[in-house]
Every structure is written in C-alpha cells, then in structure tokens.
C-alpha positions as a Python dict, from the first residue, in 0.01 Angstrom:
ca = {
    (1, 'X'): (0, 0, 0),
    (2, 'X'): (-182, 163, 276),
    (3, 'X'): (45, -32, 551),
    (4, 'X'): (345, 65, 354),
    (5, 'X'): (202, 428, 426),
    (6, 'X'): (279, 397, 783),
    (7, 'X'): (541, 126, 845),
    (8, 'X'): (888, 214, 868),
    (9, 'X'): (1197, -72, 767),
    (10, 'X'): (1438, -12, 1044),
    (11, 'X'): (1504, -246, 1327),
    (12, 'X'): (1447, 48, 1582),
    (13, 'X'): (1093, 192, 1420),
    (14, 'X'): (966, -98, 1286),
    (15, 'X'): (729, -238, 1597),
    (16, 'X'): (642, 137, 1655),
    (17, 'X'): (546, 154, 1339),
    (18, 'X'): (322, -128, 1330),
    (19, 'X'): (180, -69, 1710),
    (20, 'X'): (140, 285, 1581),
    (21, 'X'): (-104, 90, 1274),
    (22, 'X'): (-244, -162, 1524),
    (23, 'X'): (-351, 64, 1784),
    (24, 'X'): (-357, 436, 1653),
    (25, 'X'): (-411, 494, 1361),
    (26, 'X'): (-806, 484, 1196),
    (27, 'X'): (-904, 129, 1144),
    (28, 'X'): (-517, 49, 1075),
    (29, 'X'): (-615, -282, 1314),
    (30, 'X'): (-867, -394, 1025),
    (31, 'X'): (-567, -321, 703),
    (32, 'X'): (-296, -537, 934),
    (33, 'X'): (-570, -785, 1003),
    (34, 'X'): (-661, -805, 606),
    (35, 'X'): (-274, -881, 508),
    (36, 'X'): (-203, -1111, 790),
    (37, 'X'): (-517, -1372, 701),
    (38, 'X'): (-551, -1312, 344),
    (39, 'X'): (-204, -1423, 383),
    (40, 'X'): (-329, -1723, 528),
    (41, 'X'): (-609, -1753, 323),
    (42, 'X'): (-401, -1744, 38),
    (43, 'X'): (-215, -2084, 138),
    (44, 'X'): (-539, -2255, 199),
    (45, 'X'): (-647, -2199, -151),
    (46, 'X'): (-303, -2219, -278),
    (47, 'X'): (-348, -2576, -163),
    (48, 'X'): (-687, -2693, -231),
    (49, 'X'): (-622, -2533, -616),
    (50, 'X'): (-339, -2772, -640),
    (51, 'X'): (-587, -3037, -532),
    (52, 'X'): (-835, -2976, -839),
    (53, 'X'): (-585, -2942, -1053),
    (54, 'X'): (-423, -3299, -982),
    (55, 'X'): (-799, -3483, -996),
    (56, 'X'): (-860, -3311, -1337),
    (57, 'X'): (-523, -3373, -1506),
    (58, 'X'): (-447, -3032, -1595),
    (59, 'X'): (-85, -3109, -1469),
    (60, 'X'): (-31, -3338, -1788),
    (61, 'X'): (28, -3310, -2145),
    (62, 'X'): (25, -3036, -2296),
    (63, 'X'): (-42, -2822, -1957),
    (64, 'X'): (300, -2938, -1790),
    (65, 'X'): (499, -2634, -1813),
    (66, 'X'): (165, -2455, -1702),
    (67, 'X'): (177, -2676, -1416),
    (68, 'X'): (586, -2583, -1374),
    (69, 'X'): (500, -2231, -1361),
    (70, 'X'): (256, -2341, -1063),
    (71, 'X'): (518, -2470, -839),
    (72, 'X'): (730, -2119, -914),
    (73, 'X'): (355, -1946, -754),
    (74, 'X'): (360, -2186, -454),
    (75, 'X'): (712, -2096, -384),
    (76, 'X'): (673, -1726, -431),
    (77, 'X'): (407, -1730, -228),
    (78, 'X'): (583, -1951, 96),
    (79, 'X'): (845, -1675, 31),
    (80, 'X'): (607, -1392, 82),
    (81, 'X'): (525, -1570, 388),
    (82, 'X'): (863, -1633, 534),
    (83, 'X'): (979, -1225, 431),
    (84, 'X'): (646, -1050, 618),
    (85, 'X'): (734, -1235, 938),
    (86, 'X'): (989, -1025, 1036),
    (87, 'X'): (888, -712, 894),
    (88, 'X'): (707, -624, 1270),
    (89, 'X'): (1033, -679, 1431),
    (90, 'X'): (876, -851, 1727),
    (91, 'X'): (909, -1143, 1913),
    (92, 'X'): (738, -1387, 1696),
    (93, 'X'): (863, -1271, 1425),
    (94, 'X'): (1258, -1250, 1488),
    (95, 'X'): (1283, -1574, 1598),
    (96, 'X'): (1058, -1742, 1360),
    (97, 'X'): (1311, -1624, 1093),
    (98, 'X'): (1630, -1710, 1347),
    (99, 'X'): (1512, -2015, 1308),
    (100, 'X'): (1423, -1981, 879),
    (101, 'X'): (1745, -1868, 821),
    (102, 'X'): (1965, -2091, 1051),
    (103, 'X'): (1804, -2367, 819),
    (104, 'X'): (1892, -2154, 547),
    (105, 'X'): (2241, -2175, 605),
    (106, 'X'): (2308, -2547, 647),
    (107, 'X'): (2207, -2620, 314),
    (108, 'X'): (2562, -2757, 205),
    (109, 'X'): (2804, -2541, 19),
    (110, 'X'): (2615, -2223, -66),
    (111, 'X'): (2390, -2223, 240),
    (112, 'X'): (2624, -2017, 513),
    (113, 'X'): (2706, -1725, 170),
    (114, 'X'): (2295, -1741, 102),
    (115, 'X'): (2201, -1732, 466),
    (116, 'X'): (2469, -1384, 510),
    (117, 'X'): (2318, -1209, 192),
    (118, 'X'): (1979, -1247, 301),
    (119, 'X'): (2080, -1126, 664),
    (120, 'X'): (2279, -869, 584),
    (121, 'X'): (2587, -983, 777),
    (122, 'X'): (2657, -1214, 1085),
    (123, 'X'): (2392, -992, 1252),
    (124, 'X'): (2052, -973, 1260),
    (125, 'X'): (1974, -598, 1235),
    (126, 'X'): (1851, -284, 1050),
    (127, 'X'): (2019, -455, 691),
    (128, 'X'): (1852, -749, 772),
    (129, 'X'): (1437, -596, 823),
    (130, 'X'): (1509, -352, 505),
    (131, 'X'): (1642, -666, 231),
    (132, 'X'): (1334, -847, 408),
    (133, 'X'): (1110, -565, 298),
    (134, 'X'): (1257, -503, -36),
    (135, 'X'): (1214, -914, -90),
    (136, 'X'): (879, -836, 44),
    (137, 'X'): (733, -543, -209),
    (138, 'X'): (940, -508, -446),
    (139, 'X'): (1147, -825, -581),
    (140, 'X'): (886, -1115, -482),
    (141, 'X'): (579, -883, -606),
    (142, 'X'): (776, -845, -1011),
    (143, 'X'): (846, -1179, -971),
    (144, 'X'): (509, -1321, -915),
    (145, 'X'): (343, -1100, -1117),
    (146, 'X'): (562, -1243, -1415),
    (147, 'X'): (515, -1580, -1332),
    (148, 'X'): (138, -1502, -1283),
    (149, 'X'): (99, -1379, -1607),
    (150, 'X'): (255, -1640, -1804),
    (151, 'X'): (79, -1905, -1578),
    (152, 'X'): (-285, -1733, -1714),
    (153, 'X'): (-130, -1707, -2074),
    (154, 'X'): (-72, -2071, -2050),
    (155, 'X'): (-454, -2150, -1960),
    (156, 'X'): (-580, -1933, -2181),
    (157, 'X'): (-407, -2110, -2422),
    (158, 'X'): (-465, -2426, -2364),
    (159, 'X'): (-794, -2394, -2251),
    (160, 'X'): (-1011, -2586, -1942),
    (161, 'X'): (-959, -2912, -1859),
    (162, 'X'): (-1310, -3152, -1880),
    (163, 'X'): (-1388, -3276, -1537),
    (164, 'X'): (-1273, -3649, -1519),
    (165, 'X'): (-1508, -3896, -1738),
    (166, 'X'): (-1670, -3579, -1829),
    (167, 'X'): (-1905, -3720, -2121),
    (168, 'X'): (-2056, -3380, -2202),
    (169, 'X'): (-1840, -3064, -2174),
    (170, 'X'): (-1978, -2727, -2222),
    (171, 'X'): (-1858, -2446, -2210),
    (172, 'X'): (-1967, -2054, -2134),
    (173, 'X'): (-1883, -1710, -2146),
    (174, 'X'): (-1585, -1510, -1948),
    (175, 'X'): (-1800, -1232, -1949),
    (176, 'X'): (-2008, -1208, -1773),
    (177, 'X'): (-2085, -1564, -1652),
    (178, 'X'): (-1745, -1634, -1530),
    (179, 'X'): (-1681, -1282, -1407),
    (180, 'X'): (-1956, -1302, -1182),
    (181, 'X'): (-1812, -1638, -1057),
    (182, 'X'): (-1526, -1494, -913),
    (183, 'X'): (-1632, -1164, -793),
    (184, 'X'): (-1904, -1401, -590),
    (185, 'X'): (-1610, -1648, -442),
    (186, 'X'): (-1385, -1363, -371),
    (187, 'X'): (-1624, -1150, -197),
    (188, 'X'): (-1721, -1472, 33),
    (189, 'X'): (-1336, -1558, 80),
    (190, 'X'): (-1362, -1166, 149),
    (191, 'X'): (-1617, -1150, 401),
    (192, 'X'): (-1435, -1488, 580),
    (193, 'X'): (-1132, -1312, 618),
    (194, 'X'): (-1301, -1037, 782),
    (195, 'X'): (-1489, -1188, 1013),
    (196, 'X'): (-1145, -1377, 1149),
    (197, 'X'): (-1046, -991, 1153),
    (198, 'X'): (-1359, -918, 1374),
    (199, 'X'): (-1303, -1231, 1559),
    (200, 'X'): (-954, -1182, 1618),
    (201, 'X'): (-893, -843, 1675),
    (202, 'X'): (-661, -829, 1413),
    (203, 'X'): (-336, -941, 1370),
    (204, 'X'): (-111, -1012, 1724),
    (205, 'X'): (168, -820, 1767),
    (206, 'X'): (412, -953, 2021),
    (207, 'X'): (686, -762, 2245),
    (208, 'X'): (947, -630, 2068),
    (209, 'X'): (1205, -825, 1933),
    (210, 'X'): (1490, -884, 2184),
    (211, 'X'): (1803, -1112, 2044),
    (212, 'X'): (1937, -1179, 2409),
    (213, 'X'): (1588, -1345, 2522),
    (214, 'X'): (1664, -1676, 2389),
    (215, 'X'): (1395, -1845, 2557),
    (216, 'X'): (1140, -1734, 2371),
    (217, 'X'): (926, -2046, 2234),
    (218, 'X'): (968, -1935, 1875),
    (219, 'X'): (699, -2148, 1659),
    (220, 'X'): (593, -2048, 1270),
    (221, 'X'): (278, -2033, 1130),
    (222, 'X'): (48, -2268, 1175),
    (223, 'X'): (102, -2347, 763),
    (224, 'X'): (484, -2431, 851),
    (225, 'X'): (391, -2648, 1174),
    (226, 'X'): (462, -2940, 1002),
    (227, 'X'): (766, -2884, 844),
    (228, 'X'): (875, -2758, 1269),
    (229, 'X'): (693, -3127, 1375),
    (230, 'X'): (891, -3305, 1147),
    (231, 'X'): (1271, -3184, 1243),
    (232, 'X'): (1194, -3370, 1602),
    (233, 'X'): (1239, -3673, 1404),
    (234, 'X'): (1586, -3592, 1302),
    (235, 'X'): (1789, -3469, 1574),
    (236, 'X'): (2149, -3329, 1575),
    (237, 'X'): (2341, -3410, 1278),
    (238, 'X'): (2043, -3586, 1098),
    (239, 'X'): (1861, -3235, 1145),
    (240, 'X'): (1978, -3178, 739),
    (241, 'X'): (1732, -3461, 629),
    (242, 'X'): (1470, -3271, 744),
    (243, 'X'): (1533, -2926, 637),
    (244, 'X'): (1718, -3006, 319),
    (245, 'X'): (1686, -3388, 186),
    (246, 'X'): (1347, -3451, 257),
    (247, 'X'): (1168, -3093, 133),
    (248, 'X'): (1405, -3039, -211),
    (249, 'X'): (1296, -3450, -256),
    (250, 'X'): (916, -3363, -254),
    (251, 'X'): (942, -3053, -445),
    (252, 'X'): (1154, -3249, -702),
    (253, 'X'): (833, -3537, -732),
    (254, 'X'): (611, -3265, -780),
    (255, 'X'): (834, -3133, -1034),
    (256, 'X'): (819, -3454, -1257),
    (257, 'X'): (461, -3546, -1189),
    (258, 'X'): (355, -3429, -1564),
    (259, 'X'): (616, -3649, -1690),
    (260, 'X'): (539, -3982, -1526),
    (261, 'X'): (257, -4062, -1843),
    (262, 'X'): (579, -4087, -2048),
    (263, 'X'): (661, -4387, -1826),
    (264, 'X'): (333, -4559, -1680),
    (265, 'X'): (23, -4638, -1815),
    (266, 'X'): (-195, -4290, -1776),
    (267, 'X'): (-416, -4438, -1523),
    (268, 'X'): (-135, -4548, -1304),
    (269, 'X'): (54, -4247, -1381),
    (270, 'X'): (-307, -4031, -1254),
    (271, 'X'): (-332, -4273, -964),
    (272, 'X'): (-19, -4178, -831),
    (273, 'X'): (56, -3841, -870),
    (274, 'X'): (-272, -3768, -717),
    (275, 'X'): (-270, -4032, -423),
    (276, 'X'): (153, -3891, -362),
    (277, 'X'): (-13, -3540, -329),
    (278, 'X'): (-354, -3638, -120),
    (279, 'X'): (-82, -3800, 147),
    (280, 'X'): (118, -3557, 177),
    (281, 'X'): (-159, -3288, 268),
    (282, 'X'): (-177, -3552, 468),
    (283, 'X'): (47, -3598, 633),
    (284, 'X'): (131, -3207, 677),
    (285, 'X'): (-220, -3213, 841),
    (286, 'X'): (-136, -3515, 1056),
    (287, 'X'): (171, -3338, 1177),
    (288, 'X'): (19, -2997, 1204),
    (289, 'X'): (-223, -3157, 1486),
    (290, 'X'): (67, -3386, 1678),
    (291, 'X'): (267, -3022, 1666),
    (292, 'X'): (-26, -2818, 1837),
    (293, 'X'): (-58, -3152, 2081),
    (294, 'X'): (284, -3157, 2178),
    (295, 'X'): (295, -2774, 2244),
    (296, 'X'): (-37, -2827, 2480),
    (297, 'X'): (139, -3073, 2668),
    (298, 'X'): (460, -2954, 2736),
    (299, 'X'): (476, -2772, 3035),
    (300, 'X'): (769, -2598, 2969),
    (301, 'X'): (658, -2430, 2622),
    (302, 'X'): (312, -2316, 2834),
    (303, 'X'): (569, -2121, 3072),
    (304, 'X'): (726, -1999, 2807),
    (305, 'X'): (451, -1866, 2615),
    (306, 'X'): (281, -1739, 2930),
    (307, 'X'): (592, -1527, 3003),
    (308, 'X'): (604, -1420, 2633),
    (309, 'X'): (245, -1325, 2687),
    (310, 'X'): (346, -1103, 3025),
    (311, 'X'): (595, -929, 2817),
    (312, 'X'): (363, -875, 2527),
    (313, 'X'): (68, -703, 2698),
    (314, 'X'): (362, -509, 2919),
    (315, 'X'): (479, -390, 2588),
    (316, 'X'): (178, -278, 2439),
    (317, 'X'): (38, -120, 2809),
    (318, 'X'): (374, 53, 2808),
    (319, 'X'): (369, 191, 2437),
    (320, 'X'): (53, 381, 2484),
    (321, 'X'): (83, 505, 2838),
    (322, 'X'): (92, 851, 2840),
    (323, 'X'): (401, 855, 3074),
    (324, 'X'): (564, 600, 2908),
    (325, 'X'): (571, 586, 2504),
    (326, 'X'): (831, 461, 2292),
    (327, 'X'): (1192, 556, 2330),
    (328, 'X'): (1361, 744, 2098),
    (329, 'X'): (1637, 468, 2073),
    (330, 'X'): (1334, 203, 1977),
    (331, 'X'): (1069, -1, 2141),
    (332, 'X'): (1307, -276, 2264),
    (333, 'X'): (1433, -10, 2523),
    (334, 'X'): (1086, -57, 2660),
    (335, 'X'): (1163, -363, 2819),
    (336, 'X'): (1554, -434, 2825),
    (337, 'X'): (1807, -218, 2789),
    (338, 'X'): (2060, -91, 3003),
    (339, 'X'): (2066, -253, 3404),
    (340, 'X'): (1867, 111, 3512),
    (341, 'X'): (1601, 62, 3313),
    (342, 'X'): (1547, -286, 3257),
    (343, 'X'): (1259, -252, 3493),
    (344, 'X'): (1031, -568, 3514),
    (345, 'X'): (1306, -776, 3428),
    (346, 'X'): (1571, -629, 3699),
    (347, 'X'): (1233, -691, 3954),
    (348, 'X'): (1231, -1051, 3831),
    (349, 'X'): (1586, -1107, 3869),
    (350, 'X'): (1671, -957, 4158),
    (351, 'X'): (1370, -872, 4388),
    (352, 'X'): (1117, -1134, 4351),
    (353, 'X'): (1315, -1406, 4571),
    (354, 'X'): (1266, -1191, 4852),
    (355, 'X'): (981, -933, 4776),
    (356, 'X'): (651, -961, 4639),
    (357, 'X'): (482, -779, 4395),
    (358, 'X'): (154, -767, 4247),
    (359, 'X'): (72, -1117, 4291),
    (360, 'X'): (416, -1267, 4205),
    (361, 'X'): (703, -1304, 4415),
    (362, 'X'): (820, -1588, 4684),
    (363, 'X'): (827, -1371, 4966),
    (364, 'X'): (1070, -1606, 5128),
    (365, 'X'): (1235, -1345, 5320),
    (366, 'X'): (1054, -1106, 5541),
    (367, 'X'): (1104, -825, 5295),
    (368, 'X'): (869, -584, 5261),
    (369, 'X'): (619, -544, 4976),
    (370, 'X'): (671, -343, 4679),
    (371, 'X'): (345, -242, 4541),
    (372, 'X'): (274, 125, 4504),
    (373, 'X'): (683, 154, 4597),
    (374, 'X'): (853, 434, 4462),
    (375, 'X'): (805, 704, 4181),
    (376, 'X'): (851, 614, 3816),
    (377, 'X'): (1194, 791, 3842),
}
C-alpha cells in the first residue's frame, strides 16, 4: 500500500516512479527493500513448509484437498513473483518477463492467444505494465486470499497432524501459546529481512528498460535459476520439454501425491512422495549453483553485465542531477532516444575508435581527447 502511494503503471513513469521511491522519497529505499525480500523470503518458506508437511503426512487422507489448495498458494505466489518483475520497468525486469512470456506463448495451442492477453498486444508497452499491475494487486491478491482462507478452514478442520511415530501427542492453546509462536517467528523472519535491507541497500533498480538493447544478459531470480539452467539442456526445438513437458509433469506428481496410498502400501507410498520432493529441491538447488557457475565463467555474460552495470549507475547519476532529471517523455530518453541525444551511446559508437574519454577509448587515431569537451548543449 504505501509503494502503491507513489508508483505510477505506465511504461513512461514507471522507473521514475520507483527511482523517485528508491532515492527520494523518506525511507521509500527501506518499503521497496521490504517487498522485494519478503518476496523472497516468502519462497524460502513457501518451500521448507512444503517440506514439513510431506515428512508429517498432512498431504494424505483426509488432508488431500487441503494439500490441493496448497499447490493453488505455491502457484499464486510464483505468479506474484513473475507480475512484480516488471512493474519497475527496468532493465532486469523487461527482459526477465521477455523471456516469461516468450515461454508463455509456446505452450501449444492456447499459448501465442494467452501470451497476447497478458501483453496487451504484439507489443510490450504501457497495456502490458498496467494488466501486470492489476494481476499484481488486485486479481492475484482476491485470489489468494480465497484460496488462503479455505486452505486455514481446512486445518482447522481437520486439525494437526502428530509428528511421525509420535507416541504421545499433546496439544495446547491458540491463544495465547500459539499466538506468541508466530508473532516470535515472524518478527525474526522480520528482523532477517531487514537486515538484507540494511545490507543491501535495498532493492536494485537497473537502467531503464530499453526494447532495442537486446544484449542485455537478462537472468530471473535467483528462485527461477533453475528452471533458466535447465532449458540449456534442451536446445532449439526440444526447448518445449523444458518449459512445458517437464514443469506441467512435476506439478501433475505433486498433484497426485495424496492419492498414491490408494495404490501402494502407506510406507512406500510416504517413502516416495517425500524422497520425489527432497530431490527435486534438489536438484533445483544443484542447478541453481551450476547456473551462478556458468554465469561466473562466461566471459561474455561478465561484459555484459558490466556494461549493464555502466548504464545502470549512468541512469541513476543522470536521474538526480540537478541539470539533468527525467524527461518528460520518460526515463528511457535518458539514455537512448533520438541520434542527438543518445549521448554515451553515440560516444561509444562513433567516437571511442578514435578518441578517448575518461578512461575508455582506443585512441588508435591521433584524435584529440574529449574530456571536459564541450557544454552540455
């Protein structure tokens, strides 16, 4: 609520916006830092939740639908993920979810009509940052609110689960015992988050999103590395086993987990759905690492990014400079726009084989150099 205070959903305010939160306004750095890794935290409890609820068994009989409603949270809550990406209109974040809904769309038959709703066209654009944002706090929030309360209902119903070979279970008081509980793990998950806040600086915003830099090295979160790893495996036409086959196949096995006691022996049935689950966190964390290893070794991403990294701090050193601000016609105009006022990228293109400047340059030709050259007009 209080970033919704400040940001504005178009594709030319939307990074002003959030610099304007990031950098201006009264601890707006902290809020933005709050969302982005609670968001984060949220998937790493998300995760080790669905981990104690496997070794208990409160996925079976008679918890399964509760268990059901569970998956529905865990996909609300990638999809709250995938939606905020974009909503800073950056670098990072258009690409990322380029990339999202390019998958999107090769899911056969309904995936190119899916992929141009979502969008908002063929174009990526103001339509497509305000149905992001509507997704974002408004449809996903009723919708996981709903499935959040009938996930509770469920429990409440049905009670807690003993702890495996439990041989004396006892139970206690909501209130206050259990309140007291939570308030205590949520204030530490709490204090965690901030100090990766502290620690951090907040939350990164890159340059502003530019759809005719196409060598940017897009990358998702770290949480959807894996999923990023794994498509190397399946290149060109294969690339559908990856993004379709294999994910729907795994969500569909955790799907039926509950109902494998109606065909096993319980303790098979336990053994399995817990040691299918165990390997595939995994292997998500196994392929999480080789991702981060393959990006530190490639020389090519590391130019990337360090040019990405240029543009960002340009971007930011432009957008508060009292000379310089952000345009009227949007913060992308701060770094590319028309050949006049391209600026550091015109100087790239066509003055650095000759000239230098501030370090970089070839200076191959006895050209002059071009620091402290010219006015700003």
């Amino acid at each position: 609520l209080l970033l919704m205070t400040s940001y504005s959903p178009s594709s030319s305010t939307a990074w002003g916006s959030v610099y304007y939160i990031s950098y201006q306004m009264w601890m707006g750095w902290v809020v933005r830092g709050i969302h982005h890794f609670s968001a984060q935290a949220m998937v790493v409890l998300l995760a080790l939740h669905l981990l104690q609820v496997l070794w208990a068994g409160a996925y079976r009989s008679p918890r399964e639908v509760n268990w059901w409603f569970g998956m529905v949270l865990l996909l609300l809550t990638l999809g709250f993920s995938l939606t905020g990406y974009l909503l800073p209109w950056d670098q990072k974040g258009f690409w990322a979810t380029k990339v999202a809904t390019n998958i999107m769309g090769g899911a056969p038959v309904l995936g190119p009509y899916i992929q141009r709703i979502v969008v908002g066209g063929a174009d990526y654009g103001n339509q497509t940052v305000t149905r992001f944002y509507g997704l974002h706090v408004g449809i996903l929030p009723a919708l996981f609110v709903l499935a959040l309360a009938a996930h509770v209902a469920l429990f409440r119903r049905h009670g807690v689960t003993p702890p495996p070979r439990a041989e004396r279970w006892e139970t206690g008081s909501f209130w206050p015992q259990q309140v007291f509980y939570d308030v205590a793990f949520s204030a530490a998950v709490l204090l965690v988050v901030l100090a990766m806040v502290g620690w951090e600086g907040g939350a990164n915003l890159d340059a502003p999103a530019d759809p005719s830099s196409s060598d940017y090295p897009a990358r998702p979160e770290w949480y959807f590395l894996s999923l990023f790893q794994m498509l190397k495996l399946f290149p060109g036409k294969q690339e559908v086993i990856g993004t379709i086959v294999i994910p729907t196949a795994i969500f569909f096995v955790l799907m039926i987990l509950p109902l494998l006691d109606w065909l096993f022996p319980k303790k098979l049935a336990h053994f399995f759905a817990t040691g299918f689950v165990f390997a595939l966190v995994g292997a998500a964390g196994y392929l999480t690492v080789e991702a981060f290893r393959a990006d530190a070794k490639d020389p090519q991403f590391q130019e990337a990014r360090a040019k990405a990294d240029a543009a960002r701090q340009r971007a930011i050193l432009l957008a508060g400079h009292p000379d310089a601000g952000i345009p009227p016609a949007g913060p992308r105009f701060l770094l590319r726009s028309d050949p006049l006022t391209q600026g550091h990228a015109v100087l790239e293109e066509k003055c650095l084989g000759c000239h230098v400047f501030d370090g970089t340059g070839t200076g191959a030709q006895p050209a002059s150099g071009l620091k402290d050259f010219g006015s700003k007009a």
